[in-house]
C-alpha positions in Angstrom: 88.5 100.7 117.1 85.3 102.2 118.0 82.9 99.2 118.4 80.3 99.4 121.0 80.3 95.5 121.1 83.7 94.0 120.6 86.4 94.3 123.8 90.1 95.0 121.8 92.9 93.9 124.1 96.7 94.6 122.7 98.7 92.1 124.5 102.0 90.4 123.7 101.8 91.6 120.0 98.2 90.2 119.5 94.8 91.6 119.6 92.6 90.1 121.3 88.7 90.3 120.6 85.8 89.3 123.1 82.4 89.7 121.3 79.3 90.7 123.5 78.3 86.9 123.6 81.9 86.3 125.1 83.1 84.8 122.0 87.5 85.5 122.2 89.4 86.0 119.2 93.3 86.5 118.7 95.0 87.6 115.5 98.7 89.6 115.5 99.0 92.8 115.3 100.8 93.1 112.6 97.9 92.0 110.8 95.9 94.0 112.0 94.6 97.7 110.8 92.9 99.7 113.1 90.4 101.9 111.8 88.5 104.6 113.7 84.7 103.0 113.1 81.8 102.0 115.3 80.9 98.9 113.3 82.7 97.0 109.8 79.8 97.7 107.5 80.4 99.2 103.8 78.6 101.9 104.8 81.2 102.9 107.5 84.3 101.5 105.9 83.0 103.5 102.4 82.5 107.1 104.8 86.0 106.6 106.3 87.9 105.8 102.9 86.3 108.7 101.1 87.2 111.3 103.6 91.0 109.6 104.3 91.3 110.0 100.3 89.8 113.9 100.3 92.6 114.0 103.6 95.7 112.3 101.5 95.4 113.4 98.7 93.8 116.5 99.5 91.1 119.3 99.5 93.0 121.9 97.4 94.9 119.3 95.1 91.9 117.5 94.2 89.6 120.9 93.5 92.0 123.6 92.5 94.5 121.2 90.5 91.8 118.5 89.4 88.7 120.3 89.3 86.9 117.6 91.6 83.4 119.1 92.7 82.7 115.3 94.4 83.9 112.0 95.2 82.1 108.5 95.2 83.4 105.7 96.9 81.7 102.1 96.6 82.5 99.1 98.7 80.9 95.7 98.3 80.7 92.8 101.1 78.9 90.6 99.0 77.2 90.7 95.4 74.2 92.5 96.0 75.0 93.7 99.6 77.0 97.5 98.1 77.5 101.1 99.7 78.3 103.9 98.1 79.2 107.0 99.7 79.3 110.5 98.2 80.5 113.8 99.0 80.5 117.2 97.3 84.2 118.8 97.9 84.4 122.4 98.3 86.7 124.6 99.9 86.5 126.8 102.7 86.5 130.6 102.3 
């Protein structure tokens, strides 16, 4: 939702794509999830899912119920090509 490169049009239930070489791209929305990044990498996509899990699920469930001082997540594109993302959970006082 956020690219600096990519044009999203919604438009008669599609979303349409124009990359910065004016490549154009149509898929429905309904298959379609739009997630608040800049770029698709695993490093962004593993940031976003480990703080949308620490907001689901959240803060005081996972550290006064669980006991959770941190979360990992790990994505993978490609073998070899990996993220992981980290964060130490604490509440505040």
């Amino acid at each position: 939702m956020l690219s600096d490169v990519l044009e999203l049009v919604k438009e008669d239930g599609q979303l349409k794509i124009t990359t910065e070489d004016g490549a154009k791209f149509s898929f429905p929305l309904m298959d379609c999830s739009e997630i608040p990044v800049v770029h698709s990498s695993v490093e962004e996509l593993a940031e976003y899912f480990c703080h949308k899990l620490v907001e689901e699920v959240t803060l005081e469930y996972l550290v006064d119920e669980r006991g959770a001082t941190k979360i990992q997540i790990g994505l993978s594109e490609a073998p070899g090509q990996e993220a992981l993302y980290q964060t130490l959970l604490c509440k505040k006082e």
